[in-house]
C-alpha positions, -999 to +999 in steps of 0.1 A: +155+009-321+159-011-292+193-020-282+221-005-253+241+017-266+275-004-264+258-027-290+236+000-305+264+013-324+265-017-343+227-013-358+225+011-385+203-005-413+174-027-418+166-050-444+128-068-452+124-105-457+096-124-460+099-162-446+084-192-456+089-181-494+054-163-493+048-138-512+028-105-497-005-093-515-021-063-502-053-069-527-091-053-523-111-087-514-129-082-549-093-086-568-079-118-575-053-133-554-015-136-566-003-169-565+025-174-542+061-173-552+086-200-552+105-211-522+135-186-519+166-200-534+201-200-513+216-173-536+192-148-552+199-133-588+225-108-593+204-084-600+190-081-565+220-067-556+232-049-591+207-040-608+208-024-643+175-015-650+164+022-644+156+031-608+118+018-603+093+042-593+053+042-596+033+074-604+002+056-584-008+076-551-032+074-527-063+083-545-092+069-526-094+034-549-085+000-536-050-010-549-031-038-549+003-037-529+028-065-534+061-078-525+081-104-548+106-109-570+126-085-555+106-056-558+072-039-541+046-037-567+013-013-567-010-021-591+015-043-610+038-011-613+074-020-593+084+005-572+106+022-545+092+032-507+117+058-505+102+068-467+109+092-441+101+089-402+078+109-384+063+106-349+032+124-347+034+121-306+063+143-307+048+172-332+019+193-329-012+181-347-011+220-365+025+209-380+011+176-394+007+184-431+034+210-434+061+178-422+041+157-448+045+188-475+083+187-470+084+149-471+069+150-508+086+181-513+121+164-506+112+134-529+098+108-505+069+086-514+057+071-477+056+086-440+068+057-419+054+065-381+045+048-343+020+047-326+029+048-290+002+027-272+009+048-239-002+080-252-034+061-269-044+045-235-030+069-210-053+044-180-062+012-181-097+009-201-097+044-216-084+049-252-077+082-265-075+087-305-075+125-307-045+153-304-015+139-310-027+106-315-051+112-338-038+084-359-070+091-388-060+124-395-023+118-402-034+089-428-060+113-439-032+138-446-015+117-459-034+106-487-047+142-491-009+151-502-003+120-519+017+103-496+014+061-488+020+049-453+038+022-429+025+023-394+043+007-366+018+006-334+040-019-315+026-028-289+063-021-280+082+006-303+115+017-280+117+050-304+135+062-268+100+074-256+087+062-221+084+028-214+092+017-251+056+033-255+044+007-231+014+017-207+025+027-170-001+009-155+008-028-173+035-025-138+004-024-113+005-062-121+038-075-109+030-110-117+021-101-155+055-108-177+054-081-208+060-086-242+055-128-229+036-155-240+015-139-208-020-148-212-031-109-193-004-092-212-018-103-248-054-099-235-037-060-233-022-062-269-054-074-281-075-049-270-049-019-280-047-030-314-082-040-318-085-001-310-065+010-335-075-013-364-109+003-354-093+037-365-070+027-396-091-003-412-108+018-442-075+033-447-060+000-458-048+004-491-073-024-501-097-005-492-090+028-506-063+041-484-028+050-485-018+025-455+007-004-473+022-018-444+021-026-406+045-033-383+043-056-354+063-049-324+100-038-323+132-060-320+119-090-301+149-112-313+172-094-289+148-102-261+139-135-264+165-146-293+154-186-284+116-184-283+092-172-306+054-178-293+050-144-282+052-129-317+031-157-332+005-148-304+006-110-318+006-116-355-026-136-348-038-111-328-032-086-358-046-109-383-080-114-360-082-073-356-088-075-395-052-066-411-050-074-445-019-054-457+018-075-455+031-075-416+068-071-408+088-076-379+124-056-373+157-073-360+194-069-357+216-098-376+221-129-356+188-136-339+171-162-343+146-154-368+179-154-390+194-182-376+169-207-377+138-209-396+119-227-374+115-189-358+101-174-389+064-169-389+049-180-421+042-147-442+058-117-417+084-097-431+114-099-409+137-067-410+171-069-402+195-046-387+227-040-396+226-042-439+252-016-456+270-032-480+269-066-504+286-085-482+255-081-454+227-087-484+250-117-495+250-133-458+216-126-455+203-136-492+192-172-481+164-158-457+157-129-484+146-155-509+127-136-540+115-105-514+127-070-518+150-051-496+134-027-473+157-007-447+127+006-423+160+028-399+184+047-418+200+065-394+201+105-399+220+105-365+214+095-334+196+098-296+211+115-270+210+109-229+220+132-204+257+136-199+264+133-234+268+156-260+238+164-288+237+135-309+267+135-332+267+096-341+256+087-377+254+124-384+275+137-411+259+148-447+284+125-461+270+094-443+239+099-455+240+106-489+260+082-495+240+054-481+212+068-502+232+066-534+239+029-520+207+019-520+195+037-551+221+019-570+210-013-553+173-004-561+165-011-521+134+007-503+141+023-472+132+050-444+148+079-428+148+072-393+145+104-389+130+125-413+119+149-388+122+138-350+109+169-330+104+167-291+097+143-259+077+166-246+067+167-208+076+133-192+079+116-222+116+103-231+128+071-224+161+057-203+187+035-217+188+014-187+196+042-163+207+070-190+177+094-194+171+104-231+174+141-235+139+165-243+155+175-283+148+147-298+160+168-330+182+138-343+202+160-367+172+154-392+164+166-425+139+186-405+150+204-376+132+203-340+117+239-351+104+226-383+131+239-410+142+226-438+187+221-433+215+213-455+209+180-445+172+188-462+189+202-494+211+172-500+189+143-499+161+168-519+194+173-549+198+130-552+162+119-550+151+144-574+187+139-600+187+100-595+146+095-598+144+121-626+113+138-601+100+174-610+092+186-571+070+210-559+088+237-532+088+227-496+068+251-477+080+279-464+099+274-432+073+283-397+084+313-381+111+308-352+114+340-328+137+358-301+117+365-271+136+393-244+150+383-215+122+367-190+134+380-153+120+354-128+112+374-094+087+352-078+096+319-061+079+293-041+091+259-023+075+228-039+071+215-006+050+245-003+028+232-029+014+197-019-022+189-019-041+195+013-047+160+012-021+132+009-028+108-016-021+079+009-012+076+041+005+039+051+028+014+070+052+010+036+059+032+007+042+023-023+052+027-059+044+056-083+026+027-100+005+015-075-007+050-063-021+054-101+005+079-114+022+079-143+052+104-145+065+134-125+071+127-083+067+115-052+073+126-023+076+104+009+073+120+045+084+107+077+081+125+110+110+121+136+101+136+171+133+129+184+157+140+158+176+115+132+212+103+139+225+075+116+226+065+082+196+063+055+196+038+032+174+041+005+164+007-012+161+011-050+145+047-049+139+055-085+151+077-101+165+108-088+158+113-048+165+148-029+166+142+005+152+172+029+152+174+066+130+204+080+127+218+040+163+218+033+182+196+010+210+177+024+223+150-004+207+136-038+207+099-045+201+083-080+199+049-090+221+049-114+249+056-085+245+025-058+269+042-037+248+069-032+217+054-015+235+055+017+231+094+036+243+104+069+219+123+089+222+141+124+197+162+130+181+170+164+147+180+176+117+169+158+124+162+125+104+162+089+126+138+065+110+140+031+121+119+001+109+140-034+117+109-061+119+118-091+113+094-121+133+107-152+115+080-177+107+042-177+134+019-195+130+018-231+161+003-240+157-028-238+126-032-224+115-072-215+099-096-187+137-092-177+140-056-171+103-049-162+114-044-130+135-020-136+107+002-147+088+010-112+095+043-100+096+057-064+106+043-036+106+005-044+125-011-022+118+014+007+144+031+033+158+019+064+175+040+095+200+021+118+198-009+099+156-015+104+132-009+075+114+029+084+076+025+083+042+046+087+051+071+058+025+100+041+027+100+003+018+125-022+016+122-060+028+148-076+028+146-116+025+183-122+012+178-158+003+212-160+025+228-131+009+238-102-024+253-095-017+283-072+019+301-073+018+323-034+054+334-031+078+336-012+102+359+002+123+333+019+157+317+006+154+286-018+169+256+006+152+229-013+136+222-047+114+255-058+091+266-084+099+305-103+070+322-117+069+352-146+051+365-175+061+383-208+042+396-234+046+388-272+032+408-301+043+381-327+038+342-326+065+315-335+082+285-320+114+299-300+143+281-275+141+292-243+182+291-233+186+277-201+221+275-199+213+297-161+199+268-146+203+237-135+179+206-136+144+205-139+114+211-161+094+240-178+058+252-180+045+274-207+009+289-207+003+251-189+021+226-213+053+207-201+081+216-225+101+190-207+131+186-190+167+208-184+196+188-168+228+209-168+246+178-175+239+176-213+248+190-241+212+201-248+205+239-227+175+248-243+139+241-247+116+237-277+084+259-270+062+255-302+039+283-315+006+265-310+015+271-270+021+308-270-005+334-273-004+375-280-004+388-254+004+377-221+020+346-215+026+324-184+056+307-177+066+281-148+103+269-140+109+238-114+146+239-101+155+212-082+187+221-076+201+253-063+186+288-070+198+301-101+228+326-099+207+346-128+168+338-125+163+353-161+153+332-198+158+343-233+140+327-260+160+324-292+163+309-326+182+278-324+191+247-303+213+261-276+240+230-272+274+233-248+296+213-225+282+182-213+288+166-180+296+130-181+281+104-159+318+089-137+297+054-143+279+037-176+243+046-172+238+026-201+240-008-190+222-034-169+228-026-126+253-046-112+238-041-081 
């Protein structure tokens, strides 16, 4: 997904084409070849749109033997056999590994043939050079799974996904390069593509289902019509790159209505499937039937609801049981493939959500799925489980059991120590400008910027695109917030006397992922960009220190004195049991949360969301750690409860759209 939200709420379905009038084969190289089909014809049979033949649906699986995947004459064809993907949407990034094969269970279970996933090519290669296959991003085991339980595959690496994670899923380090244009006909950036996706052909190729495997289909980038709707070399640069990695399953592309690649066929590449956004009813498969030719209709998003950013509610859009049973009766009676975007969403953990220009995407990315954030099976679940198995006369086998969810007691926090207490004894760089988070090798988390003032500070600060989220301290105290999303508030009065420590904590609250281009690149760099200036002259000679705080902080010494500034709580409680839980956190008031070491994510009183998602995997009988960052002021009530469900409440709007391009 990959558009603002103001249009966004025009995207709900997508639908495959192939151009060209190609027909896709996925055959094992000793099978012979179909023959291609016809050119499409301006106005495809009736029956592509009313069919009265009985709902198609193979018994084939995954088994280990090369089959032959095919898409014509309206239909997907394994071994010959027509059939439905009747898919659901999972990212494994956002899941424990542990959870894999129970999500997988209650896709079968629910009557879904295919797991439709990403592959987020930031998590893969973390640093420049250094690809990283296992955890969550152990890509072989999840199509190992997979075909274990019976289960075919679509994978959608990008290099760009959006999927509202950080950066569109997009490397950090691609912005060390300034001069580099992403997602271009950039000779550096696809040198970058190549190399990531020669990686993960490396890891999927004998899971193809030509050779064995349950993988059917491959999806190259996300959306690119809405970036560059009037040129098209940059996706016939990738689809080579793809076909030179060694794909030999049908590639697909995936656009909203009115780009070009549906406008004029000159932007069609010869045998890609193009998806496009926006099918629910006749009248969008009739003004798309010239482009859909003979090929069948494949809807890789239907939405179960939708994202939500700070200052906005839990995602309510696209949510109601009615919607979505409905459009699955739709597009059973239409005999259409398709995939629950999502199926099960589960969590940005840490750093990991994405910004809709300015409008940070919340930590629950529980999307009012059939699945909930804690793994259990909803109404939602029970509805779609009734249709499939009525409408596709299926005989399921029970989801699993549901994982355990527990209360924890109220956690009293009675230790507290100033971040600035925490710093490194050594600053990571000491130098005449500031530099970006980028260009001091850090990925997510903060900066902070020092400047020493012997003889006091009396004037205004202006801070120069500081991104994100700034706190501004003189001598340890906070004295005003600035964030980008507010121009207005970049400019801070400051008297002050004596000598003077002024230090800038910036705080980046996720890299654009919506929509994420050469255009809005810049956009992405996080610190203090543009630097600061002090009666109208740029401040130099500043100390920087990188703080990402993947895991917290090292040493906790408390203290005794009164939180003035941002400040780290520290506690420990005991559990005899194990089970994912909510920690409520409807005490405090923006920050992040550490259990046993692992980043849960963020709080921001401002949204609907006031809990976090602490999965079992990270807790331990016995004792248990846990770290709380407060940014803002000290809690009226230090304490946490963990408990059994999404905690959701008033939201705080933003006074401004965070949600669309700066105006300044």
């Amino acid at each position: 997904m990959n558009l603002p939200i103001s249009a966004r709420s025009q995207k709900f379905l997508c639908l495959a084409v192939v151009s060209c009038g190609l027909a896709f084969t996925a055959v094992a190289q000793n099978a012979t070849p179909t023959t291609p089909a016809a050119p499409p014809a301006a106005t495809p049979p009736a029956t592509a749109a009313t069919p009265a033949a009985p709902i198609p649906l193979t018994t084939i699986v995954p088994d280990g033997k090369p089959h032959k995947f095919e898409a014509r004459d309206h239909q997907f064809f394994i071994d010959g056999q027509p059939t439905l993907l009747i898919s659901g949407e999972m990212h494994f990034g956002r899941v424990q590994p542990e959870d894999w094969e129970t999500r997988i269970k209650q896709a079968k279970a629910m009557g879904l043939n295919t797991i439709s996933c990403y592959l987020f090519w930031n998590q893969v290669e973390p640093q420049q050079g250094e690809f990283n296959f296992t955890g969550m991003n152990d890509v072989r085991h999840v199509l190992k799974l997979c075909q274990d339980n019976g289960m075919w595959v679509i994978l959608r690496p990008g290099p760009y996904c959006c999927a509202e994670v950080e950066y569109g899923g997009i490397p950090y380090w691609t912005l060390k390069y300034p001069n580099v244009k992403i997602r271009a006909n950039d000779p550096k950036f696809l040198d970058w593509c190549q190399k990531y996706i020669a990686q993960v052909y490396q890891q999927v190729a004998d899971f193809q289902v030509t050779k064995g495997g349950p993988l059917l289909m491959v999806q190259i980038d996300n959306e690119y019509g809405i970036t560059a709707p009037a040129n098209n070399d940059y996706m016939n640069a990738l689809h080579k790159i793809f076909l030179d990695a060694g794909f030999n399953v049908p590639l697909f592309t995936c656009d909203p209505g009115g780009t070009s690649e549906w406008r004029n066929p000159a932007f069609r590449m010869p045998g890609v499937m193009i998806c496009r956004n926006g099918l629910r009813s006749d009248r969008d498969y009739q003004s798309s039937a010239a482009a859909i030719g003979d090929y069948p209709v494949f809807v890789p998003e239907v939405y179960t609801a939708w994202f939500s950013g700070w200052g906005e509610p839990i995602a309510t859009r696209h949510s109601t049981l009615s919607e979505i049973t409905g459009l699955t009766n739709y597009f059973l009676d239409h005999h259409y493939s398709y995939n629950y975007y999502l199926f099960f969403g589960g969590t940005n953990y840490g750093f990991f959500n994405g910004c809709n220009y300015f409008l940070p995407v919340q930590t629950s990315y529980d999307y009012s799925a059939p699945i909930d954030e804690a793994g259990r099976i909803t109404p939602k679940y029970t509805a779609l489980r009734n249709i499939l198995a009525q409408r596709l006369n299926l005989k399921l086998p029970d989801p699993p059991a549901d994982p355990a969810v527990i209360e924890i007691p109220t956690i009293k926090f009675t230790d507290r120590e100033p971040l600035l207490a925490t710093l490194p004894a050594e600053p990571t760089l000491v130098a005449d400008q500031p530099v970006s988070m980028e260009n001091l090798g850090q990925n997510y988390g903060f900066v902070l910027y020092r400047k020493q003032f012997p003889d006091g500070i009396n004037g205004t600060l202006v801070l120069n695109d500081a991104m994100d989220y700034t706190f501004v301290m003189v001598n340890g105290k906070t004295v005003a917030t600035a964030f980008r999303g507010y121009p207005d508030s970049n400019k801070i009065n400051i008297n002050e006397t004596g000598n003077v420590t002024l230090d800038l904590l910036v705080y980046n609250l996720g890299r654009i992922s919506v929509i994420t281009s050469e255009n809005t690149q810049d956009l992405a760099r996080k610190g203090l960009v543009g630097g600061a200036s002090l009666y109208g002259h740029p401040l130099t000679g500043w100390t920087m220190y990188s703080l990402p705080y993947t895991y917290g902080v090292d040493k906790f010494s408390p203290s005794a004195d009164p939180q003035t500034g941002p400040a780290f709580y520290h506690a420990t409680f005991t559990l005899d049991q194990l089970g994912g839980t909510f920690l409520d956190m409807s005490n405090w008031g923006f920050g992040a949360v550490w259990v046993n070491g692992h980043n849960l994510g963020r709080f921001w009183d401002r949204g609907g969301l006031h809990s976090l998602f602490v999965p079992r995997e990270w807790l331990k009988q016995g004792s248990n750690d846990i770290l709380v960052l407060e940014l803002q002021n000290a809690p009226k009530t230090p304490e946490i409860t963990g408990v059994k469900n999404i905690v959701s409440g008033p939201n705080t709007p933003f006074s401004v759209r965070l949600d669309l391009p700066p105006t300044s």
